[in-house]
LUMBA-665042 format. One record per residue (C-alpha): residue number from 1; residue in one letter; x, y, z. Coordinates in steps of 0.001 Angstrom, whole numbers, plus 500000, padded with zeros to 6 digits. Layout:
REM residues N
<pt num="NUM" residuo="a" x="X" y="Y" z="Z"/>
...
***
This chain:
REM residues 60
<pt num="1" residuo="x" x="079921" y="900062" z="921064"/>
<pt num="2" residuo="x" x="078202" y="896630" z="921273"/>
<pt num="3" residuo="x" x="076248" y="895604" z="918055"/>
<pt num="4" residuo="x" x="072755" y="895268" z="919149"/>
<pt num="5" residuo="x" x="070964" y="892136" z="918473"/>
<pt num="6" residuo="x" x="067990" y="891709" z="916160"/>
<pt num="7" residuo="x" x="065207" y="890575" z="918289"/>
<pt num="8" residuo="x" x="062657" y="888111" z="916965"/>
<pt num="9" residuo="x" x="059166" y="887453" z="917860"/>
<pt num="10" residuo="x" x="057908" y="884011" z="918198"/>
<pt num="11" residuo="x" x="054778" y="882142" z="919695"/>
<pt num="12" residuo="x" x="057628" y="880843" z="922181"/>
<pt num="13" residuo="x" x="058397" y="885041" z="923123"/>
<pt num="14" residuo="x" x="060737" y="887034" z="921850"/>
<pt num="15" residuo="x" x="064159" y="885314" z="920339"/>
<pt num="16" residuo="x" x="067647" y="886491" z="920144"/>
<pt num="17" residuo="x" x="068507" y="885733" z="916701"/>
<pt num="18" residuo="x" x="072446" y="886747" z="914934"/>
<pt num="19" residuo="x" x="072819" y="887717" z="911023"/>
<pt num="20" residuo="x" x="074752" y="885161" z="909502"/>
<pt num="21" residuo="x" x="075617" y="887652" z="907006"/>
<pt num="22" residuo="x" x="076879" y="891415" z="906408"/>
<pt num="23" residuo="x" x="073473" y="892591" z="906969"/>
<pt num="24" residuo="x" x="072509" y="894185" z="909718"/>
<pt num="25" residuo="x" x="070139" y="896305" z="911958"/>
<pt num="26" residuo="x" x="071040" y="899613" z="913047"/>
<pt num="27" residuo="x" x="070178" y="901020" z="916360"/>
<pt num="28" residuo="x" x="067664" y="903573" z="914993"/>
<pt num="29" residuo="x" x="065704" y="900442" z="913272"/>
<pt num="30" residuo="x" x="067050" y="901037" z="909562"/>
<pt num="31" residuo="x" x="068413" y="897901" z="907897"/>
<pt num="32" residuo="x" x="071447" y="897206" z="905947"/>
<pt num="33" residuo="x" x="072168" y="894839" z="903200"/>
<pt num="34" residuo="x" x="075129" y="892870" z="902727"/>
<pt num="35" residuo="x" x="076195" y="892882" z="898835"/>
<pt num="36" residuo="x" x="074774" y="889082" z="898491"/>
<pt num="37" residuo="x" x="071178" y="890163" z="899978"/>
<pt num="38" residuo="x" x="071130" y="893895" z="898726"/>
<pt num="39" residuo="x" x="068927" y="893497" z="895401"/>
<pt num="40" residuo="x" x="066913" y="890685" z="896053"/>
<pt num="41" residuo="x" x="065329" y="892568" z="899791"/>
<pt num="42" residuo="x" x="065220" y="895890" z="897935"/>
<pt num="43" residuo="x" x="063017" y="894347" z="895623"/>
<pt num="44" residuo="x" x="061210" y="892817" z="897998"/>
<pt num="45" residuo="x" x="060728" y="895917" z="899756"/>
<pt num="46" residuo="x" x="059855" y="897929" z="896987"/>
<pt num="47" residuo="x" x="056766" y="894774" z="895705"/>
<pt num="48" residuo="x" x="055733" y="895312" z="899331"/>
<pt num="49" residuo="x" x="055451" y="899344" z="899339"/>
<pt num="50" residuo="x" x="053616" y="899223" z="895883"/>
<pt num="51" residuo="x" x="051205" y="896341" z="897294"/>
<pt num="52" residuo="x" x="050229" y="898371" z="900323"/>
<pt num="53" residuo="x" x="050121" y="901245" z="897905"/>
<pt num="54" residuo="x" x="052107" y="903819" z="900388"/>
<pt num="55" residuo="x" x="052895" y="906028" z="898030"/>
<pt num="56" residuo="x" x="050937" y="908150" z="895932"/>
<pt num="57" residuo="x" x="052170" y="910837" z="892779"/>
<pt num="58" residuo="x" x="052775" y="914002" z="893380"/>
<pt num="59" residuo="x" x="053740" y="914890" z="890081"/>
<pt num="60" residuo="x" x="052916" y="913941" z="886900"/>
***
């Protein structure tokens, strides 16, 4: 099974772009971390889900 690519969008169109890491990008669009990038993009993620407050309590 060949590894898809991660595409990249550009002004120039879209961009074939390679990890230069252990991350990657699964074929159902879920991402995986390599060890080196795993904290620092999960807390990125989670800054970004509580900014765009998409969550809300469901119990207290």
């Amino acid at each position: 099974m060949e590894e898809p690519k991660y595409a990249k969008w550009t002004i120039e169109g879209d961009k074939k772009t390679k990890w230069i890491c252990g991350c990657f990008q699964t074929v159902d669009d879920y991402f995986k971390f390599c060890e080196k990038h795993n904290d620092t993009l999960k807390k990125a993620i989670q800054a970004q889900v509580d900014e765009l407050d998409m969550t809300r309590i469901v119990e207290e």
